[in-house]
ZAFI-218673 format. One record per residue (C-alpha): x, z, y; residue number from 1. Coordinates in nm, 4 decimals, decimal comma, always signed. Each point is the difference from the previous one (the first is absolute). Example, Ala and Ser with C-alpha at 12.3 -4.5 7.8 and 13.67 -1.06 7.14 Angstrom:
REM residues 2
ketor px = +1,2300 | pz = +0,7800 | py = -0,4500 | pos = 1 $
ketor px = +0,1370 | pz = -0,0660 | py = +0,3440 | pos = 2 $
***
This chain:
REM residues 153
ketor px = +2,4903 | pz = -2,2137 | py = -2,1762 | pos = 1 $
ketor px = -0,0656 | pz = +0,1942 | py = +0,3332 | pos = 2 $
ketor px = +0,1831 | pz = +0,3945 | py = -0,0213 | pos = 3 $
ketor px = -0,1867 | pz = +0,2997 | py = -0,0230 | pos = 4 $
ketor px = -0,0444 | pz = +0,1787 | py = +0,3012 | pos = 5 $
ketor px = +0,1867 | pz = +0,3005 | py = -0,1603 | pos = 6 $
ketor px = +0,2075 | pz = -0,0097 | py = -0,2639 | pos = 7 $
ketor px = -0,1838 | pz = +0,0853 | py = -0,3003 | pos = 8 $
ketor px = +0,1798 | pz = +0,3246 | py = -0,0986 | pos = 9 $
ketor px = -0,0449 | pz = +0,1059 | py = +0,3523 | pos = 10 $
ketor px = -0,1574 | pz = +0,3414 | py = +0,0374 | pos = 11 $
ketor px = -0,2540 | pz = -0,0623 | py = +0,3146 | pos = 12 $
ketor px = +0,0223 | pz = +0,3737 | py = +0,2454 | pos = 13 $
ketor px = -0,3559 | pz = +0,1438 | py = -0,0749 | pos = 14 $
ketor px = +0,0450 | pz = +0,1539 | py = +0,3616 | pos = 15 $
ketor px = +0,1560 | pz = +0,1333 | py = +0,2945 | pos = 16 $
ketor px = -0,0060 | pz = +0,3315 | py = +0,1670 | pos = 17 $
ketor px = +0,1417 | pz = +0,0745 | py = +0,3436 | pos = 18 $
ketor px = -0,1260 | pz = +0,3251 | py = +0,1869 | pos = 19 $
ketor px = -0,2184 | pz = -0,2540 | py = +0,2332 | pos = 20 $
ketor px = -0,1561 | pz = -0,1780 | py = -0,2530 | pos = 21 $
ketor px = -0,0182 | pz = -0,0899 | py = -0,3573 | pos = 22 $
ketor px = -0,0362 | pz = -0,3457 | py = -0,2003 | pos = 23 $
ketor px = -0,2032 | pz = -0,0620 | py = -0,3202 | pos = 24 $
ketor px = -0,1281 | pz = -0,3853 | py = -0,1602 | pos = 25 $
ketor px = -0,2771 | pz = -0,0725 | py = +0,2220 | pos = 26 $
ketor px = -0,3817 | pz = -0,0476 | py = -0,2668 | pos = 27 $
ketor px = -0,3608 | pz = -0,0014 | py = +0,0449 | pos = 28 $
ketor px = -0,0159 | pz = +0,3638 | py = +0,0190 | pos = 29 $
ketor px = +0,1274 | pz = -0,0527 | py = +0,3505 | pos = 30 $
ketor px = -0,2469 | pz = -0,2039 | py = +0,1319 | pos = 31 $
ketor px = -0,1975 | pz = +0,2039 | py = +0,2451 | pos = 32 $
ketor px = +0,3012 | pz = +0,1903 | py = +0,1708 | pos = 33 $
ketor px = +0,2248 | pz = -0,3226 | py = +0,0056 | pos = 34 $
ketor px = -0,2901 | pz = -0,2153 | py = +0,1194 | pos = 35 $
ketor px = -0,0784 | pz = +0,2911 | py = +0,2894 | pos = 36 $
ketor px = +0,3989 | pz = +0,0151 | py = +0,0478 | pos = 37 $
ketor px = +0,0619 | pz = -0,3684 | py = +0,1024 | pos = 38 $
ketor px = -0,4032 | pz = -0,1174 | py = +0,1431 | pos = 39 $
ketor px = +0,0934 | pz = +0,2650 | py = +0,2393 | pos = 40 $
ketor px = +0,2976 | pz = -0,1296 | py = +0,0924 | pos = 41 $
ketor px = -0,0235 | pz = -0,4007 | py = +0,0399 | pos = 42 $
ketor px = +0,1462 | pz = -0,0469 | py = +0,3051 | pos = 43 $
ketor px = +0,3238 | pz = +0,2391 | py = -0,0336 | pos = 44 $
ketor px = +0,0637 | pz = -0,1694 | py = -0,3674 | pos = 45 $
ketor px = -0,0007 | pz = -0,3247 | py = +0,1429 | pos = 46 $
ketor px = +0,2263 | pz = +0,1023 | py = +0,2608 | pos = 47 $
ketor px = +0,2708 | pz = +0,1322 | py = -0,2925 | pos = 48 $
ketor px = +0,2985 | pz = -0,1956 | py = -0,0741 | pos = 49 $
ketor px = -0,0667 | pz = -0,2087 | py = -0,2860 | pos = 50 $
ketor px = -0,3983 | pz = -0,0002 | py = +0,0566 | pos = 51 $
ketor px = -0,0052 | pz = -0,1891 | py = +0,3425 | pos = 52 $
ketor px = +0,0004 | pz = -0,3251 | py = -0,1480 | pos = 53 $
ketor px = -0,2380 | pz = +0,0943 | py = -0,2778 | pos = 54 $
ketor px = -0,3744 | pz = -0,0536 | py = -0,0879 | pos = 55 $
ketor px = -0,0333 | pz = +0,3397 | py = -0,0879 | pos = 56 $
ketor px = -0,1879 | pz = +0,2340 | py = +0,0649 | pos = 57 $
ketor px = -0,2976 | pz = -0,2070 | py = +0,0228 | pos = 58 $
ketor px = -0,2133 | pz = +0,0308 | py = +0,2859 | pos = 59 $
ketor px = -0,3662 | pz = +0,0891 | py = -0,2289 | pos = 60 $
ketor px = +0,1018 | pz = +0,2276 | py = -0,3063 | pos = 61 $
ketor px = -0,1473 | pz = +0,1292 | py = -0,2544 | pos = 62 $
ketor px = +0,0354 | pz = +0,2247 | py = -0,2624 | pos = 63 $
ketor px = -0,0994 | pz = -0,2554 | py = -0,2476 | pos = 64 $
ketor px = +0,2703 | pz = -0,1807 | py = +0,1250 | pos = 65 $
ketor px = +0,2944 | pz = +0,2826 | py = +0,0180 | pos = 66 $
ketor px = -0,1142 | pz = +0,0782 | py = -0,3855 | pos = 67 $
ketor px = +0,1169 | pz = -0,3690 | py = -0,0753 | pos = 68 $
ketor px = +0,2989 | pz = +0,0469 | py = +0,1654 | pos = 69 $
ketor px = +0,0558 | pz = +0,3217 | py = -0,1257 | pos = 70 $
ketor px = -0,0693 | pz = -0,1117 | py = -0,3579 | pos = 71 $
ketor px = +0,2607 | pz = -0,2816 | py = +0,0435 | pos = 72 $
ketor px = +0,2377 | pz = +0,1822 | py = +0,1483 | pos = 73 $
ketor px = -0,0171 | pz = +0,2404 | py = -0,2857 | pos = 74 $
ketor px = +0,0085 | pz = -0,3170 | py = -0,2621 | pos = 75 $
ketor px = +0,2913 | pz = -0,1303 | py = +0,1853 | pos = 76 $
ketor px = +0,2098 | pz = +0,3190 | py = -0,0300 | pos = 77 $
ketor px = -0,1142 | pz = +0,0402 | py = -0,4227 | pos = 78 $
ketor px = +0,1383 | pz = -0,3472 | py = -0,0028 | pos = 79 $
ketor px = +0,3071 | pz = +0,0286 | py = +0,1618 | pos = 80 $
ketor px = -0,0853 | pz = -0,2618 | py = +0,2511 | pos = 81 $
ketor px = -0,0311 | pz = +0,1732 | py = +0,2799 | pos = 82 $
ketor px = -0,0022 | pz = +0,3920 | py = +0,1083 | pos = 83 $
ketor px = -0,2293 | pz = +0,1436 | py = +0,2829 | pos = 84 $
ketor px = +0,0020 | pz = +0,3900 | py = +0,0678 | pos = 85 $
ketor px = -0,1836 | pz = +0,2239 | py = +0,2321 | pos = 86 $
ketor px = +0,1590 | pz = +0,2048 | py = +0,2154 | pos = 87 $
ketor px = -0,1678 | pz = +0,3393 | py = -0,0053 | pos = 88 $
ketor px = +0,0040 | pz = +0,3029 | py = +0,2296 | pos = 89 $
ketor px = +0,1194 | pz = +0,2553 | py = -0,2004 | pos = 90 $
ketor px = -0,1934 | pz = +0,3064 | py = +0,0881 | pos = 91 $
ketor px = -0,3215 | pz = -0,1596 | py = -0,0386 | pos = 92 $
ketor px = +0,0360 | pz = -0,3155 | py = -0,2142 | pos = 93 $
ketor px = -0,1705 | pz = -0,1997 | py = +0,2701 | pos = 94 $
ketor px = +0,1229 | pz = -0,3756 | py = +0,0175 | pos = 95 $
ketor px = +0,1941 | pz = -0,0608 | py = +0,3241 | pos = 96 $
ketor px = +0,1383 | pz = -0,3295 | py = -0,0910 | pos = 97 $
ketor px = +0,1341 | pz = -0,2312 | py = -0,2479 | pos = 98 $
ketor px = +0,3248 | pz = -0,1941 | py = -0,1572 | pos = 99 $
ketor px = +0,0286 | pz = -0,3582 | py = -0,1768 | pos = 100 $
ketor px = +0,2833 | pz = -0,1257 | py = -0,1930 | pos = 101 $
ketor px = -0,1170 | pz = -0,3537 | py = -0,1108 | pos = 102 $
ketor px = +0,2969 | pz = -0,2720 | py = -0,1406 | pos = 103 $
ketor px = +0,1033 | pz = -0,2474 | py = +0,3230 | pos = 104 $
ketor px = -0,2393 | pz = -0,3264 | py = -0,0470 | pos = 105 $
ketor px = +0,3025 | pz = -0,1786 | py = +0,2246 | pos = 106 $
ketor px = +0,2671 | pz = +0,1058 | py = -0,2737 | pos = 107 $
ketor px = +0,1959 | pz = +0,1428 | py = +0,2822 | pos = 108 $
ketor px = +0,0064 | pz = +0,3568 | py = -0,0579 | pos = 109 $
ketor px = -0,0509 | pz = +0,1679 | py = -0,3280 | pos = 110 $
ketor px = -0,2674 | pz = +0,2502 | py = +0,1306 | pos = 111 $
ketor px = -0,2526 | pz = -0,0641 | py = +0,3334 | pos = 112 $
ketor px = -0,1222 | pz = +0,3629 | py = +0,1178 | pos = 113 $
ketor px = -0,2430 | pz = +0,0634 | py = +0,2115 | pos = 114 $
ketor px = -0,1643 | pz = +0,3739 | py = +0,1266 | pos = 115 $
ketor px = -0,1938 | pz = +0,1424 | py = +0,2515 | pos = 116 $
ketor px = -0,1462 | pz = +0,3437 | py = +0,0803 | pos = 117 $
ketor px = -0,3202 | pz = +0,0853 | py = +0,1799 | pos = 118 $
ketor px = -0,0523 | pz = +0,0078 | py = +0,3710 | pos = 119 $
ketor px = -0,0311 | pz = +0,3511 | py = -0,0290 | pos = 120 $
ketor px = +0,3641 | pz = +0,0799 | py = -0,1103 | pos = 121 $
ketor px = +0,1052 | pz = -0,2873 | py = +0,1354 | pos = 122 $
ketor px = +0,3767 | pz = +0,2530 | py = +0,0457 | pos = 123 $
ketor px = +0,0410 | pz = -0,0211 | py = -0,3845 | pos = 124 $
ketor px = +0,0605 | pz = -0,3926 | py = -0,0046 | pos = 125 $
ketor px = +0,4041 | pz = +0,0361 | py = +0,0821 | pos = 126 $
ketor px = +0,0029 | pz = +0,3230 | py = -0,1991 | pos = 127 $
ketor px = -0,1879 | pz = -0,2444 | py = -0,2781 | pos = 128 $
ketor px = +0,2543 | pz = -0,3037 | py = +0,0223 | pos = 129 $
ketor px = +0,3122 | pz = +0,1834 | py = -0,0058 | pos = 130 $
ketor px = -0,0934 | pz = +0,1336 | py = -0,3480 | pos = 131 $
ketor px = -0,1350 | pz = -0,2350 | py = -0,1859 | pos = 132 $
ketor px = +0,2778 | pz = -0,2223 | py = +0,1311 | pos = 133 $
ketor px = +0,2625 | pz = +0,2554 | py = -0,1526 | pos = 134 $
ketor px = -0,2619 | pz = +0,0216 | py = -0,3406 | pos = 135 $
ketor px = -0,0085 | pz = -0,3540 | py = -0,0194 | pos = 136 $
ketor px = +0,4051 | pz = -0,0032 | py = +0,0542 | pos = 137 $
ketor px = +0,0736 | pz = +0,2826 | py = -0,2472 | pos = 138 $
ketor px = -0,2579 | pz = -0,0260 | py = -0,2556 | pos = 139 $
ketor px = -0,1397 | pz = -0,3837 | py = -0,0139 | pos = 140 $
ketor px = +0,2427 | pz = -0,2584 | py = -0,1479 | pos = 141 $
ketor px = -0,0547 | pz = -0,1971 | py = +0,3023 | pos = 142 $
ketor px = +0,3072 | pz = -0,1463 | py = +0,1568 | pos = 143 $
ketor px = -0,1981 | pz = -0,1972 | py = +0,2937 | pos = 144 $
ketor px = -0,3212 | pz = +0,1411 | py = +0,1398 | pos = 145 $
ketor px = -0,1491 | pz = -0,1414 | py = +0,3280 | pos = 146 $
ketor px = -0,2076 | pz = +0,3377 | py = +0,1510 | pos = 147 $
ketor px = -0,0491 | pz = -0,0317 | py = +0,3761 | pos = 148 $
ketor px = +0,1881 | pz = +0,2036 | py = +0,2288 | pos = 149 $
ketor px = -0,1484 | pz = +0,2963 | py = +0,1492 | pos = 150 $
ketor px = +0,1656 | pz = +0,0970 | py = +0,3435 | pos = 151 $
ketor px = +0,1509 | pz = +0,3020 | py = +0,0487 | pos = 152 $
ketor px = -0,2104 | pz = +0,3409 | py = +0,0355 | pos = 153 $
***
């Protein structure tokens, strides 16, 4: 029998809060600002660590589309299979990008995370990696998570 993902007692963090940014379960009732976030930023998503061997984005979006992948983000997360948050701007609740935390398919890590920020605060991605690699460190029950490297700011 393949393990859980988490362990079953584990309490999954409903968020994050830095003074740049905040993190909440990403749902359906994001769709239009995440869908504006990332179809306006294609090309600098696919140039973030992680994303440059990627599918995604897709090149013709939808917002029929995003819902889907909104709803099963959300699904994965209530099942404990998987946990995607947005990555809000604090001051006005606008998405500005997004994290994943999805199991390793390979079996060589515990955790595979991914994230990315919009072209327009494209200065936040660092800023971005730095804490949700010391979240995911402090507060996951991780003990090997591949997350690309970010260069220095």
């Amino acid at each position: 029998m393949k393990r859980p993902f988490v362990p079953p007692g584990f309490a999954v963090p409903p968020a994050l809060a830095t003074e740049q940014f905040r993190l909440e379960a990403l749902g359906p009732q994001h769709n239009d600002s995440d869908y504006e976030a990332w179809s306006s930023s294609v090309e600098h998503i696919r140039r973030t660590p992680g994303f440059d061997t990627s599918s995604w984005p897709p090149d013709d979006p939808t917002t029929v589309d995003n819902l889907s992948d909104l709803q099963r983000h959300a699904d994965d997360f209530e099942n404990r299979t998987g946990f995607t948050y947005t990555v809000l701007d604090p001051a006005t609740d606008d998405v500005i990008g997004c994290v994943y935390v999805y199991p390793d398919k390979r079996e060589q890590h515990h955790a595979v995370v991914l994230s990315w920020v919009r072209a327009s605060r494209a200065e936040l991605d660092v800023p971005l990696w730095r804490a949700v690699t010391d979240w995911l460190a402090d507060d996951w029950p991780f003990e090997r998570v591949a997350y690309a490297d970010r260069e220095p700011e």
